[in-house]
mmCIF file of the N, C-alpha and C atoms, coordinates in Angstrom:
data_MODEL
# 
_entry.id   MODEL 
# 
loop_
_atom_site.group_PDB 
_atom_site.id 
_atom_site.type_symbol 
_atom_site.label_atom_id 
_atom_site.label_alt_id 
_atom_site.label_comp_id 
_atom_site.label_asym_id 
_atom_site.label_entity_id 
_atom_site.label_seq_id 
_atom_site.pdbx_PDB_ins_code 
_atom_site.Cartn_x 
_atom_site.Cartn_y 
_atom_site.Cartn_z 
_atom_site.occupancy 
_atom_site.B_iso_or_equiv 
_atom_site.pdbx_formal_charge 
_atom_site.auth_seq_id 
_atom_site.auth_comp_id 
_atom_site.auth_asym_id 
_atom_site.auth_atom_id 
_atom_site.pdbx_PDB_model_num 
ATOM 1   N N  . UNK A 1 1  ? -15.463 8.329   -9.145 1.00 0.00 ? 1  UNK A N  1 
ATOM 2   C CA . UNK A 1 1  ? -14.377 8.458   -8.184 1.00 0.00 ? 1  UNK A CA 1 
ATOM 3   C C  . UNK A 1 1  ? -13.050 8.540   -8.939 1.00 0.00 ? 1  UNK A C  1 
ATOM 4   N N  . UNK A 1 2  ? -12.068 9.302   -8.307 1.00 0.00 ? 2  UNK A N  1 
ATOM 5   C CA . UNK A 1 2  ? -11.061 9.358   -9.057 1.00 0.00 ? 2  UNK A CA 1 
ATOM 6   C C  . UNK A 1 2  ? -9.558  8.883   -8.322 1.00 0.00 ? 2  UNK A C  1 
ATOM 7   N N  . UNK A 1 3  ? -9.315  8.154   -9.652 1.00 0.00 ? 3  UNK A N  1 
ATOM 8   C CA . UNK A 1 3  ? -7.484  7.745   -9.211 1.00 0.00 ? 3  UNK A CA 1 
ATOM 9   C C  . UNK A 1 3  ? -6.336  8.226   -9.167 1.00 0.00 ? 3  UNK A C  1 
ATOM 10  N N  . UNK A 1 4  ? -6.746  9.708   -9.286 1.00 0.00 ? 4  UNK A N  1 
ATOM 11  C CA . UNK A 1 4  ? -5.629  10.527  -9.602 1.00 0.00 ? 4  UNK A CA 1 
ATOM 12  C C  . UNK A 1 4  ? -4.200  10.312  -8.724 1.00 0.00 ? 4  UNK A C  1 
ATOM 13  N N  . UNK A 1 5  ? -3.796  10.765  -8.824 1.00 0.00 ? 5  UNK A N  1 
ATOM 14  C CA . UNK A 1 5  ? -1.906  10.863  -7.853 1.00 0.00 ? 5  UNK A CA 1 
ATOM 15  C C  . UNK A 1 5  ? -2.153  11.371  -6.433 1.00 0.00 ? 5  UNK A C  1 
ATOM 16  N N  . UNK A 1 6  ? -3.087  12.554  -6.754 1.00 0.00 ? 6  UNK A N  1 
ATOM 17  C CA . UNK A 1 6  ? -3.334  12.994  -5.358 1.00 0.00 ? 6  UNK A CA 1 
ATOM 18  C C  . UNK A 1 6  ? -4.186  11.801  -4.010 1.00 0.00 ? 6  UNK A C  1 
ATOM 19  N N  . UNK A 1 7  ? -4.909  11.249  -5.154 1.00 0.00 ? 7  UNK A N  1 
ATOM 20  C CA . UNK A 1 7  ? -5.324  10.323  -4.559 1.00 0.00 ? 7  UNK A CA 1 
ATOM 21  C C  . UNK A 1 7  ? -4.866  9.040   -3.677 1.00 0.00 ? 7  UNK A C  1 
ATOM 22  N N  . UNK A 1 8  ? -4.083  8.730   -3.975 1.00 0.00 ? 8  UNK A N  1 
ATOM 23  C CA . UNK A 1 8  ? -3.301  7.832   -3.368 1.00 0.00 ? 8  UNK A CA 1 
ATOM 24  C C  . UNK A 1 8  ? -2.584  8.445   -2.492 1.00 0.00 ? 8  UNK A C  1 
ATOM 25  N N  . UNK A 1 9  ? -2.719  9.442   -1.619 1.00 0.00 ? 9  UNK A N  1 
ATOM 26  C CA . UNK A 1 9  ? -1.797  9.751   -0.836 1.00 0.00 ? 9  UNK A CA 1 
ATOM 27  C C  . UNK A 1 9  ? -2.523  10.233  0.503  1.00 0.00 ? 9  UNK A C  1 
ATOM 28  N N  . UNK A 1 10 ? -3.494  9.400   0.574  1.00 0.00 ? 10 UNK A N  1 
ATOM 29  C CA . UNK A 1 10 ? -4.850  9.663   0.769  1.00 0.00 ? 10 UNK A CA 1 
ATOM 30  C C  . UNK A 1 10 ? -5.647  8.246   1.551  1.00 0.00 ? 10 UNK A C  1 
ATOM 31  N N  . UNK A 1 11 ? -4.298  7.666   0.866  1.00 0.00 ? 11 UNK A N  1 
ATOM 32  C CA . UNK A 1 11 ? -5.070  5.991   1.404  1.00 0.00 ? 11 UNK A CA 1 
ATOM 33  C C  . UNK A 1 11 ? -3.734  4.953   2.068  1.00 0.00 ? 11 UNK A C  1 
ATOM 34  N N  . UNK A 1 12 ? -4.024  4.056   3.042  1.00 0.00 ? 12 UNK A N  1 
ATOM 35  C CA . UNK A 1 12 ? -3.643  2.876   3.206  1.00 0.00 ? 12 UNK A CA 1 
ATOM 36  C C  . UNK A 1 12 ? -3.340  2.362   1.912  1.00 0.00 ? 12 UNK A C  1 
ATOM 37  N N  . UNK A 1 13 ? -2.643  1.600   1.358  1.00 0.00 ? 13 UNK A N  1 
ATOM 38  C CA . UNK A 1 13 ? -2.210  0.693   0.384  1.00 0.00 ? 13 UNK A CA 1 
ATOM 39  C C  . UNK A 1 13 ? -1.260  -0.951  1.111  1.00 0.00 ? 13 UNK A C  1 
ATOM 40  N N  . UNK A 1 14 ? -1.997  -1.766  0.007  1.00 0.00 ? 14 UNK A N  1 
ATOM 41  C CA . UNK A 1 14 ? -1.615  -2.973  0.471  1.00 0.00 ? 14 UNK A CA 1 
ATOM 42  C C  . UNK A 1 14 ? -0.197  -3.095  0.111  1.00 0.00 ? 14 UNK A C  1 
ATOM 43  N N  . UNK A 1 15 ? 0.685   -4.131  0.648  1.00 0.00 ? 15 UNK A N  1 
ATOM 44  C CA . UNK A 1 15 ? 1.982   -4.173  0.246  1.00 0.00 ? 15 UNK A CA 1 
ATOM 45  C C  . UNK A 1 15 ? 2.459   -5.485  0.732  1.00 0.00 ? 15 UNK A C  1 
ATOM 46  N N  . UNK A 1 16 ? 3.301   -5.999  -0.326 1.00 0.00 ? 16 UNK A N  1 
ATOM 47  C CA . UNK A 1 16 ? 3.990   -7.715  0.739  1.00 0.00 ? 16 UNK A CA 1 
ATOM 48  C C  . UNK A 1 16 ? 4.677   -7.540  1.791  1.00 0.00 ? 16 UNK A C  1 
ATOM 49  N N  . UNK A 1 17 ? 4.249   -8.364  2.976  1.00 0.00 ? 17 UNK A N  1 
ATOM 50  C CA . UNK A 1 17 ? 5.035   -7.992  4.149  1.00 0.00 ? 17 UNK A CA 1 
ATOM 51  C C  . UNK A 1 17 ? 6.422   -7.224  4.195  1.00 0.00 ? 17 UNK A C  1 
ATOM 52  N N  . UNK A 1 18 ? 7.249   -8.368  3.501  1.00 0.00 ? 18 UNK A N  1 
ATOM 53  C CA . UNK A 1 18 ? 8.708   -8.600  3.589  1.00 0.00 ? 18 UNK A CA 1 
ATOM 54  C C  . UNK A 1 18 ? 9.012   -7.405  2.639  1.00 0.00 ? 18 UNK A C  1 
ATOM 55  N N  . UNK A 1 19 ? 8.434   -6.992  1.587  1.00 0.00 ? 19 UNK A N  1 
ATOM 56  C CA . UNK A 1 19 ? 8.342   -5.210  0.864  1.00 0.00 ? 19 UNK A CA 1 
ATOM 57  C C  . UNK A 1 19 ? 8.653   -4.501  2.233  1.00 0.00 ? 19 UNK A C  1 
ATOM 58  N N  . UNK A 1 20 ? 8.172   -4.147  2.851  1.00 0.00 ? 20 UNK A N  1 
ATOM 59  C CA . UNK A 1 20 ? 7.448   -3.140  3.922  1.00 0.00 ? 20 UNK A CA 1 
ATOM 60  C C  . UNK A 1 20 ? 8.789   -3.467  5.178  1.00 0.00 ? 20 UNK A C  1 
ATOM 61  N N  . UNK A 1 21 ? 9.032   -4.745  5.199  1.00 0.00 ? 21 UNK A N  1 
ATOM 62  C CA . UNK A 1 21 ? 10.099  -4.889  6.281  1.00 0.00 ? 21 UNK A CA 1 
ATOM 63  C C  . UNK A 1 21 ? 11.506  -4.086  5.488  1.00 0.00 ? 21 UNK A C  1 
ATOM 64  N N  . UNK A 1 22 ? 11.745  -4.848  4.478  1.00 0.00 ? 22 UNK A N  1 
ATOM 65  C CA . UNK A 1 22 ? 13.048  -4.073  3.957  1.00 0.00 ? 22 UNK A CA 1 
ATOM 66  C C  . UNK A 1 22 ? 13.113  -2.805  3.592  1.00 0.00 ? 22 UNK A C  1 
ATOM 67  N N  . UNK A 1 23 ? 12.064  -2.061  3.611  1.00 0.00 ? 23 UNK A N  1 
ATOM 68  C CA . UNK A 1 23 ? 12.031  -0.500  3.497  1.00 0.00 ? 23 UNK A CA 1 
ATOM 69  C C  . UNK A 1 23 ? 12.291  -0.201  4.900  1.00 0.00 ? 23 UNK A C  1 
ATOM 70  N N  . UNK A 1 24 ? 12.129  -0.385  5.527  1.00 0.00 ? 24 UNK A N  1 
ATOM 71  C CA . UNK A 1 24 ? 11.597  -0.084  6.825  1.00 0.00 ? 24 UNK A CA 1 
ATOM 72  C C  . UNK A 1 24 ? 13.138  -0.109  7.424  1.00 0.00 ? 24 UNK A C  1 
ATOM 73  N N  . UNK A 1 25 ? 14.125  -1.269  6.794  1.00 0.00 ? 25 UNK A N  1 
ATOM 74  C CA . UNK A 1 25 ? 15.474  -1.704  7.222  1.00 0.00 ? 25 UNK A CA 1 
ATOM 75  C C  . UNK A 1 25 ? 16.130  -0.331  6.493  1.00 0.00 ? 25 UNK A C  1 
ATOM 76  N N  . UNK A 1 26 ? 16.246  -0.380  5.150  1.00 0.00 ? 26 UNK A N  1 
ATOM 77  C CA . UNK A 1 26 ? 17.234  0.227   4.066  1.00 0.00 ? 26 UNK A CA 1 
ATOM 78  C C  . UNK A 1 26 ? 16.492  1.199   3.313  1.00 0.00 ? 26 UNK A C  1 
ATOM 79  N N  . UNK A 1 27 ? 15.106  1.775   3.506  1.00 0.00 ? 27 UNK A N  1 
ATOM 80  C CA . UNK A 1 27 ? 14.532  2.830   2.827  1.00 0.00 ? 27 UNK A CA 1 
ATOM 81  C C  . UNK A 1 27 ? 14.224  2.694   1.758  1.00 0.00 ? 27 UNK A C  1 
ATOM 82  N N  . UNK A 1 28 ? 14.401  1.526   0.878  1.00 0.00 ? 28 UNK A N  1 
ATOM 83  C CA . UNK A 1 28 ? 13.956  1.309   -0.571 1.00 0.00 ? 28 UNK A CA 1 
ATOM 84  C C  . UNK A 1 28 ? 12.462  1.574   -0.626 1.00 0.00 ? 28 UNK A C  1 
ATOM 85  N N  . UNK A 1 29 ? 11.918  1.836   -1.835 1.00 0.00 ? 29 UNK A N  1 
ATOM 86  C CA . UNK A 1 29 ? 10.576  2.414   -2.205 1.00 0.00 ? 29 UNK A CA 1 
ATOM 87  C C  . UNK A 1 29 ? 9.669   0.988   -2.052 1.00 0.00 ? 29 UNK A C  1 
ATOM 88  N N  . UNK A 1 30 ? 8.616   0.993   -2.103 1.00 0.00 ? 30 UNK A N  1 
ATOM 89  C CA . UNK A 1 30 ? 7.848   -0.421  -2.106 1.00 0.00 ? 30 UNK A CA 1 
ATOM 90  C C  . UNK A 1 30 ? 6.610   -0.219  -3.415 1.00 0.00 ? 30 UNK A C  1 
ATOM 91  N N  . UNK A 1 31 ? 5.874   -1.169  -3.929 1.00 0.00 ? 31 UNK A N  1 
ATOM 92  C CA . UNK A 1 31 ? 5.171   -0.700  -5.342 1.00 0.00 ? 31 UNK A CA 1 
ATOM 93  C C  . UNK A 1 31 ? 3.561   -1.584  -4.489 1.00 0.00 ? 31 UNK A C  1 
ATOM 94  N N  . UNK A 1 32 ? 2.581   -1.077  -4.257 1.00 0.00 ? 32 UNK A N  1 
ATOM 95  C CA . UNK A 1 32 ? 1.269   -1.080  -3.737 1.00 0.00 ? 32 UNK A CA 1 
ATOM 96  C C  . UNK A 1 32 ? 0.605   -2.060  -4.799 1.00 0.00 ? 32 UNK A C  1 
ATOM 97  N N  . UNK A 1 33 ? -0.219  -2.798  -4.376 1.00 0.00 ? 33 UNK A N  1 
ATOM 98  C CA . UNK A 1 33 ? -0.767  -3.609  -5.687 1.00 0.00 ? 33 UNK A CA 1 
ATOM 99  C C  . UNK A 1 33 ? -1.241  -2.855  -6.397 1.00 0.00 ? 33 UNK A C  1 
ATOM 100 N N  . UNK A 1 34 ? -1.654  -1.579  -6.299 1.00 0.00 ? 34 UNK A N  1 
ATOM 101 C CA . UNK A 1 34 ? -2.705  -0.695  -7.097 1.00 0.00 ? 34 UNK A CA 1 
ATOM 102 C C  . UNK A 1 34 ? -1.430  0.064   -7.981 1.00 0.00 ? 34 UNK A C  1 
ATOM 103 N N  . UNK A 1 35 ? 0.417   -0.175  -7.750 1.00 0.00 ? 35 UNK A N  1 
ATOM 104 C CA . UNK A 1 35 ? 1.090   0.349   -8.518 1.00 0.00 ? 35 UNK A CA 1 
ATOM 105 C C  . UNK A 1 35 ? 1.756   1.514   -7.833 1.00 0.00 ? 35 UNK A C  1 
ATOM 106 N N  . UNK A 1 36 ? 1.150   1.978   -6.766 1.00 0.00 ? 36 UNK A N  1 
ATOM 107 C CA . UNK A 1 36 ? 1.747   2.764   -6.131 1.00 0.00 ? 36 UNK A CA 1 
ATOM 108 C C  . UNK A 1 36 ? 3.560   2.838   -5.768 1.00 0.00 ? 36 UNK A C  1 
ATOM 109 N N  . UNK A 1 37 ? 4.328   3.388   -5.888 1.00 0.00 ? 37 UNK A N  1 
ATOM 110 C CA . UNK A 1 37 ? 5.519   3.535   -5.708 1.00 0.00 ? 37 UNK A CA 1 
ATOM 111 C C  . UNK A 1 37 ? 5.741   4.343   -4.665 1.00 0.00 ? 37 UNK A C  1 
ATOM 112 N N  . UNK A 1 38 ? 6.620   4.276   -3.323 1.00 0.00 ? 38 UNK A N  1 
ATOM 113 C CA . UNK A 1 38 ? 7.009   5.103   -2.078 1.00 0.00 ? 38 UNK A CA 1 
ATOM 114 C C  . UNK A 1 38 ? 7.315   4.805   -1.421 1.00 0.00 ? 38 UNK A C  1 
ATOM 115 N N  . UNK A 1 39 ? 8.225   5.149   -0.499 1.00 0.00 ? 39 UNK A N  1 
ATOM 116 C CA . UNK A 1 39 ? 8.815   5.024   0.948  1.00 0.00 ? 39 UNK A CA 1 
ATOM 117 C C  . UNK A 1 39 ? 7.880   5.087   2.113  1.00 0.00 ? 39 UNK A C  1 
ATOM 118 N N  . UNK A 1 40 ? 7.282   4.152   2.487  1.00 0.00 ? 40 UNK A N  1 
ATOM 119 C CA . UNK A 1 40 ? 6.233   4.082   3.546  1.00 0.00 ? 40 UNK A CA 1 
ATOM 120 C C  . UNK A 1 40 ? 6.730   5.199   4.474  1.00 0.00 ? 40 UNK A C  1 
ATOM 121 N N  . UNK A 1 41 ? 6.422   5.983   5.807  1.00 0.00 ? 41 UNK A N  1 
ATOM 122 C CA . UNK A 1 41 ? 6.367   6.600   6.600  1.00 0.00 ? 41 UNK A CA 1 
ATOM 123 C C  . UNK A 1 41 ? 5.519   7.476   7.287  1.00 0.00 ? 41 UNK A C  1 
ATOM 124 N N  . UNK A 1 42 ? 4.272   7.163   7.215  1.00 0.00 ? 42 UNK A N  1 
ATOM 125 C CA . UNK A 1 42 ? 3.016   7.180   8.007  1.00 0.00 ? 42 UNK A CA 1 
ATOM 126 C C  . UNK A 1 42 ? 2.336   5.780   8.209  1.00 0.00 ? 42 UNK A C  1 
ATOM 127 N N  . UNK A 1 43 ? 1.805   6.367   9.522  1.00 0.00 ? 43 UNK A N  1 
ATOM 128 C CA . UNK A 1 43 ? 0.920   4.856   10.151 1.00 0.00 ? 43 UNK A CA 1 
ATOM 129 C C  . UNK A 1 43 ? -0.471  4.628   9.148  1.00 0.00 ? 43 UNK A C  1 
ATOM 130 N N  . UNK A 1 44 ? -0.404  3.628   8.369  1.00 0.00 ? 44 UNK A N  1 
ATOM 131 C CA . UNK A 1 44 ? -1.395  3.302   7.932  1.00 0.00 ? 44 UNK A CA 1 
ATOM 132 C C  . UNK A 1 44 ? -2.973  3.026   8.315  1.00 0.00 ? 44 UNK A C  1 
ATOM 133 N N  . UNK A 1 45 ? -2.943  2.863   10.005 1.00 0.00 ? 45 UNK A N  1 
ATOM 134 C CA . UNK A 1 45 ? -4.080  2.931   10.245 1.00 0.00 ? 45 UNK A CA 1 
ATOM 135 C C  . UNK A 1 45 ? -4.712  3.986   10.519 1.00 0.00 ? 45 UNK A C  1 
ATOM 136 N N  . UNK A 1 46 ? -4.153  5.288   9.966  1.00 0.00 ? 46 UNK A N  1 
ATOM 137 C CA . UNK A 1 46 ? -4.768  6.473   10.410 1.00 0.00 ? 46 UNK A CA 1 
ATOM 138 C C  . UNK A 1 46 ? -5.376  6.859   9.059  1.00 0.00 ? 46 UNK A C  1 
ATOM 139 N N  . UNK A 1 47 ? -5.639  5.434   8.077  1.00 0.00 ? 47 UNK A N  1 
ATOM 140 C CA . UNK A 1 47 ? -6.149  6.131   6.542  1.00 0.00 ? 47 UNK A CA 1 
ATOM 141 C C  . UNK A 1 47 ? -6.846  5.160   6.486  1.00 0.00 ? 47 UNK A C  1 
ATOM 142 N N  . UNK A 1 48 ? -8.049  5.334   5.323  1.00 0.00 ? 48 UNK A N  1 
ATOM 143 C CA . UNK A 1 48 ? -8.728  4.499   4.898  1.00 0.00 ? 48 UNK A CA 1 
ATOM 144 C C  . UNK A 1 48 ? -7.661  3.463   3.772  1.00 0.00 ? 48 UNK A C  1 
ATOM 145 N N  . UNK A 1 49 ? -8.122  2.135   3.248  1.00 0.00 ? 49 UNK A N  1 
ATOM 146 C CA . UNK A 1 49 ? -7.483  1.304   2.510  1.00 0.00 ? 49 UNK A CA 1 
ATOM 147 C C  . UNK A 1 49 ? -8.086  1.710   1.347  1.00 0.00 ? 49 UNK A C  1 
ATOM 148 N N  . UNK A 1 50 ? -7.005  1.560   0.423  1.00 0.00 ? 50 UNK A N  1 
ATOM 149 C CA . UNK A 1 50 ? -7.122  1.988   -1.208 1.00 0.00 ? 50 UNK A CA 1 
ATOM 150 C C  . UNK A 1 50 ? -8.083  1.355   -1.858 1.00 0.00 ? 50 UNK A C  1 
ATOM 151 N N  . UNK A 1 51 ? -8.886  1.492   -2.234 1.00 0.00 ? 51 UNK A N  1 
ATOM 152 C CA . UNK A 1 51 ? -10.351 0.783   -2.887 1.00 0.00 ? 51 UNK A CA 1 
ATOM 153 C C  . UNK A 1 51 ? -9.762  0.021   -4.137 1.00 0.00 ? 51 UNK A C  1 
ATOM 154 N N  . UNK A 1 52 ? -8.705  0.457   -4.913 1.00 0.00 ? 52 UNK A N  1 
ATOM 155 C CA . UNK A 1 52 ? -8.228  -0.134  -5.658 1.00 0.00 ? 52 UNK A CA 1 
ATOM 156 C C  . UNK A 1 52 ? -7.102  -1.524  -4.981 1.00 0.00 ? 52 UNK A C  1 
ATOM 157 N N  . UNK A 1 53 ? -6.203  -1.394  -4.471 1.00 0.00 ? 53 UNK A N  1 
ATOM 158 C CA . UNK A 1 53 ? -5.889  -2.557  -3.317 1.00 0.00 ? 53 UNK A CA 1 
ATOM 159 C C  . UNK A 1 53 ? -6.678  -3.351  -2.861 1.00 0.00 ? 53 UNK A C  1 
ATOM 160 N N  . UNK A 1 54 ? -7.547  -2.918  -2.426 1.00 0.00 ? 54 UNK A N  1 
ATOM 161 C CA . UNK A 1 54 ? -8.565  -3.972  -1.604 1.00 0.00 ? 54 UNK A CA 1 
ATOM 162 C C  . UNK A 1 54 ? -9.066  -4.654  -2.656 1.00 0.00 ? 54 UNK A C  1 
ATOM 163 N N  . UNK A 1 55 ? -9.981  -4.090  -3.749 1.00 0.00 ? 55 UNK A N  1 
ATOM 164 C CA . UNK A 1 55 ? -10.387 -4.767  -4.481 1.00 0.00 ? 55 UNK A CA 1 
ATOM 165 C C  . UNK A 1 55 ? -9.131  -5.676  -5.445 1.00 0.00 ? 55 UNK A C  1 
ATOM 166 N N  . UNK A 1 56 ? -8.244  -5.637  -5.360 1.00 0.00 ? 56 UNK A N  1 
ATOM 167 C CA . UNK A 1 56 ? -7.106  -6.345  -5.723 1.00 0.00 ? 56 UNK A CA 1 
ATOM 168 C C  . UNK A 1 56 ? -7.253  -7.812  -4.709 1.00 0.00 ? 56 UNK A C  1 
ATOM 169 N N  . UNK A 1 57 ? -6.726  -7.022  -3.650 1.00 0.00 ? 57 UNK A N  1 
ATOM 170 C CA . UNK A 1 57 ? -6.400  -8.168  -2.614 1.00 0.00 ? 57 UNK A CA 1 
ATOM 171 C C  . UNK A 1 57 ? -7.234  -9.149  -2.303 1.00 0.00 ? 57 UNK A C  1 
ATOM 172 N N  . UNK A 1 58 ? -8.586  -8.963  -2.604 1.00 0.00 ? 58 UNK A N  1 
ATOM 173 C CA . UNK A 1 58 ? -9.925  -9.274  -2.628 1.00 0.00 ? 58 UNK A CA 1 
ATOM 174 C C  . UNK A 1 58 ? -10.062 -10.638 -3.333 1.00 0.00 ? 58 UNK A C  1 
ATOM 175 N N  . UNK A 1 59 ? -9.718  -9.995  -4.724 1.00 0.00 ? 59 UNK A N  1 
ATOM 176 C CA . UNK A 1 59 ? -9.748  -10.961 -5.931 1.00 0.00 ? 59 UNK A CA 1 
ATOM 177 C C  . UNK A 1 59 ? -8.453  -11.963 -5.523 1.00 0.00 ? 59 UNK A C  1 
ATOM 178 N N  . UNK A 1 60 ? -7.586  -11.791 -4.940 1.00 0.00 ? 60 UNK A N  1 
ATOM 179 C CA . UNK A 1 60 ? -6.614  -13.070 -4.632 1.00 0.00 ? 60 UNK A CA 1 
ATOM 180 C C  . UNK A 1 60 ? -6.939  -13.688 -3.838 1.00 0.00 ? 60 UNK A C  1 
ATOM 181 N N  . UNK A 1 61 ? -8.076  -13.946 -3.290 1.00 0.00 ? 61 UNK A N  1 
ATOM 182 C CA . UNK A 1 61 ? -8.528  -14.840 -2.321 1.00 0.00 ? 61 UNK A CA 1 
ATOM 183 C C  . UNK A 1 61 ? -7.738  -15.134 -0.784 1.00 0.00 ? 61 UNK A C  1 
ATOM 184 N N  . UNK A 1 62 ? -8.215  -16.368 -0.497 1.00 0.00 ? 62 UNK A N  1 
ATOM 185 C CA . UNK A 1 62 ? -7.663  -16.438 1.338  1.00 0.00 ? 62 UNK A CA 1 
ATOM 186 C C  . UNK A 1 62 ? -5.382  -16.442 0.809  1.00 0.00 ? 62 UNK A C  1 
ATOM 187 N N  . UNK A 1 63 ? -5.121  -16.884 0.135  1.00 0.00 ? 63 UNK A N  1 
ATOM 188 C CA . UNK A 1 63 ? -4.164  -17.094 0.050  1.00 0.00 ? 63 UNK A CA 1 
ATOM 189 C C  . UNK A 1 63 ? -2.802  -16.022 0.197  1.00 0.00 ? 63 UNK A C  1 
ATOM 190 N N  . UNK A 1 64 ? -3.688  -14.672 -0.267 1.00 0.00 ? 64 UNK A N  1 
ATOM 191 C CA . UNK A 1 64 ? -2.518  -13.955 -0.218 1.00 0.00 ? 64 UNK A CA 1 
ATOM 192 C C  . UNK A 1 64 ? -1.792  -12.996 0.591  1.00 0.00 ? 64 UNK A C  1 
ATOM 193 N N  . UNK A 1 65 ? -0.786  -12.875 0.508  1.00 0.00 ? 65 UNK A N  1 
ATOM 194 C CA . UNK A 1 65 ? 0.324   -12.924 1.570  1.00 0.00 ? 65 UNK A CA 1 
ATOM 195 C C  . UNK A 1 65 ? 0.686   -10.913 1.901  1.00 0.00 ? 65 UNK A C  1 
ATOM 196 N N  . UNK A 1 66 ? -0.138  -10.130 1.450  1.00 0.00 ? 66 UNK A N  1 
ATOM 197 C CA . UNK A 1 66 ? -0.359  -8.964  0.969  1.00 0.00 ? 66 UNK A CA 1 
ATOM 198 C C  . UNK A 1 66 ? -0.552  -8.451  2.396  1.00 0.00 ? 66 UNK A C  1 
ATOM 199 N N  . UNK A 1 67 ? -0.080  -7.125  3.026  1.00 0.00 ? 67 UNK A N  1 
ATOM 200 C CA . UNK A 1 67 ? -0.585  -6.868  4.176  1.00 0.00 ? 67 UNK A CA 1 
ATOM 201 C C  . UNK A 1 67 ? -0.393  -4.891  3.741  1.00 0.00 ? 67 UNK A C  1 
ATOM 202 N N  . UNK A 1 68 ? -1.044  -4.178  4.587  1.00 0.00 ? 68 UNK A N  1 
ATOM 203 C CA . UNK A 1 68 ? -1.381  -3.064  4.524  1.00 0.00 ? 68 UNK A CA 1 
ATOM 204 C C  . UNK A 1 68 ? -0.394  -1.834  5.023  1.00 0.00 ? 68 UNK A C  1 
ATOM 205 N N  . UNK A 1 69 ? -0.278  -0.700  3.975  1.00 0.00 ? 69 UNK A N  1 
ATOM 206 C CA . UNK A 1 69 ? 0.448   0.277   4.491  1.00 0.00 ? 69 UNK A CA 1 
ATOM 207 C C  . UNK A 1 69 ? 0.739   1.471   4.207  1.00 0.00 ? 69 UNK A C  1 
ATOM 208 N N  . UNK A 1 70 ? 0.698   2.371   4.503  1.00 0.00 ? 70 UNK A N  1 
ATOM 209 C CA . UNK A 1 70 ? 0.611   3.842   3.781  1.00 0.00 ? 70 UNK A CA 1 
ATOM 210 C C  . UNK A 1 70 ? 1.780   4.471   4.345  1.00 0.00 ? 70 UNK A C  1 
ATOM 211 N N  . UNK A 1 71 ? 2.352   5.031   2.880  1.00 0.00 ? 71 UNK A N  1 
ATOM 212 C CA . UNK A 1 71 ? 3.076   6.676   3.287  1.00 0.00 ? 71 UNK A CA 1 
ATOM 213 C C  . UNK A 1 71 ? 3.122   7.563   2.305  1.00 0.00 ? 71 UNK A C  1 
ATOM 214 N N  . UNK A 1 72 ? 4.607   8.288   2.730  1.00 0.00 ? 72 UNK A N  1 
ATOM 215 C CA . UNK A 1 72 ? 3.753   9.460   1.578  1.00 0.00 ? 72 UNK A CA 1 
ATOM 216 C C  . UNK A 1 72 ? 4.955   9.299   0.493  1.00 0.00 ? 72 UNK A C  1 
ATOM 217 N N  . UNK A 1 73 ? 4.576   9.267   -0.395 1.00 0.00 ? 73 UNK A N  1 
ATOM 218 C CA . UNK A 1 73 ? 5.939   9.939   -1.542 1.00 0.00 ? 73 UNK A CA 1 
ATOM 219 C C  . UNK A 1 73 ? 6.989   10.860  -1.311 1.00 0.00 ? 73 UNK A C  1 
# 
């Protein structure tokens, strides 16, 4: 499977809430646990979640504070 660039644009990506709120306020870019960099602006539930994210978010157990979101570059 591949991680290419194209790829990620392709998926849901996880993101910290409060990331995702202040873009959402002032347009700043947000960085995906998987590294992703972008200005959210598609509904994330219309994509599958980043296999790389998940398996991130995964490994941080019940604790973390990480919530889901896709857009495009």
């Amino acid at each position: 499977m591949s991680h290419g660039d194209g790829d990620h644009e392709r998926f849901a990506h996880y993101v910290q809430k409060d990331k995702i709120m202040a873009s959402a306020l002032d347009g700043t870019p947000v960085v995906a646990l998987c590294g992703k960099v972008w200005v959210p602006g598609r509904d994330p539930k219309k994509y599958p979640v980043c296999p790389l994210c998940k398996e991130i978010f995964e490994s941080m157990g019940a604790g973390g504070d990480k919530d889901k979101d896709g857009g495009k570059k």
